[in-house]
C-alpha positions as CSV (number, residue, x, y, z in Angstrom):
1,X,-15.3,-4.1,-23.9
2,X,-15.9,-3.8,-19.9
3,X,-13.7,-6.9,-19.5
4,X,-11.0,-5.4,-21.3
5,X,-11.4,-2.1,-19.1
6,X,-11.8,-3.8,-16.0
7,X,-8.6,-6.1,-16.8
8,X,-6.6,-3.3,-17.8
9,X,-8.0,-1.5,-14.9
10,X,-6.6,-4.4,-12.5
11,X,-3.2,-4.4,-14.2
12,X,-2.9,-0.4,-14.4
13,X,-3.7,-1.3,-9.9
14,X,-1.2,-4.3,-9.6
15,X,1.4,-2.1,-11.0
16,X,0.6,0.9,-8.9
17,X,0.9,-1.1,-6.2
18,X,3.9,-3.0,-7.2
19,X,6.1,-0.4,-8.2
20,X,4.6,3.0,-5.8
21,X,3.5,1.7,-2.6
22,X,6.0,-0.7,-0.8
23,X,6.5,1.5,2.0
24,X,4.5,1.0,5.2
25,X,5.3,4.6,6.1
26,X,3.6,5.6,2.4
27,X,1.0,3.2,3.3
28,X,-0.1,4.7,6.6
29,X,0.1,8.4,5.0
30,X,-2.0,7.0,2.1
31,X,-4.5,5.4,5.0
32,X,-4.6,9.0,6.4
33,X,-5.2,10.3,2.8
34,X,-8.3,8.1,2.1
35,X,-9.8,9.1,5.5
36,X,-9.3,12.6,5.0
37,X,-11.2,12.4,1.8
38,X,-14.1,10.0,3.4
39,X,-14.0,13.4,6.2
40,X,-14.0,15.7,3.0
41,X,-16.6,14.3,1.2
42,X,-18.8,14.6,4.7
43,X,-18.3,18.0,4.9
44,X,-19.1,18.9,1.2
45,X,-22.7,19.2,2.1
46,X,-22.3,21.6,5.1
47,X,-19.0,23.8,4.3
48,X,-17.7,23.0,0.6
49,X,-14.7,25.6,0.9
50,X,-13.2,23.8,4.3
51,X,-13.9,20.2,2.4
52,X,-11.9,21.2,-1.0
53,X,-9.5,23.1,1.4
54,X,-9.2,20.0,3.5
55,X,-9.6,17.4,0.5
56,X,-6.3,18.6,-1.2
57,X,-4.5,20.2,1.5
58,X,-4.6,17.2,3.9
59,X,-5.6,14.2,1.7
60,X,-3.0,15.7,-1.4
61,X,-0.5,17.0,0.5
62,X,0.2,13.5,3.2
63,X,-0.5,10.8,-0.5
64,X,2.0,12.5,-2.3
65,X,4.8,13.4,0.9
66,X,5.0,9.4,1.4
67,X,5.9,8.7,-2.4
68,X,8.6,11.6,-2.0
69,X,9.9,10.9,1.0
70,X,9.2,7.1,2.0
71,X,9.2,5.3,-1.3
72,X,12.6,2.8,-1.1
73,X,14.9,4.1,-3.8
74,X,16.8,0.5,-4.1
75,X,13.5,-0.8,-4.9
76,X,13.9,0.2,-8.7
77,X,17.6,-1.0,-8.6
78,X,16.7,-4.5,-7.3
79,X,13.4,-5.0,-9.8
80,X,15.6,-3.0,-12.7
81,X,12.4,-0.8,-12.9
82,X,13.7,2.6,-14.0
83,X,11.6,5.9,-13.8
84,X,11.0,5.9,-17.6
85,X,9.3,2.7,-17.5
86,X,7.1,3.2,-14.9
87,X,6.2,6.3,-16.3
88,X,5.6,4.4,-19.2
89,X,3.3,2.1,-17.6
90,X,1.1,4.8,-16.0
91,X,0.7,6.6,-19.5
């Protein structure tokens, strides 16, 4: 059963990857992301208002900007991926 999660885990990855982050741009802002929940998670433990405040308005706000604004549209067009079946993979 762990084998089956952990394979489905590395598929449910792969396709993240594959079809959400080909962007360099989207990869830097989701760099910046991860380091501003590392920061976050820091301050937790001294101010937990500033951390969530700074945990979902920095972290949420620069992860989900590069998939609006950065992701290649012709990128679907070219691997014939539409929105419904990437959708459809995430489910």
């Amino acid at each position: 059963m762990f084998k089956d999660f952990m394979g489905q885990l590395a598929t449910q990855r792969w396709d993240d990857h594959r079809y959400y982050h080909q962007s360099r741009v989207n990869q830097t802002l989701h760099l910046v992301s991860a380091i501003s929940f590392v920061v976050a998670y820091g301050l937790l433990f001294i101010d937990p208002a500033v951390a969530a405040l700074g945990g979902w308005g920095v972290s949420m706000v620069t992860r989900q900007s590069g998939h609006f604004f950065f992701e290649p549209l012709g990128f679907d067009e070219v691997n014939q991926a539409t929105n419904e079946h990437k959708e459809a993979i995430k489910v």
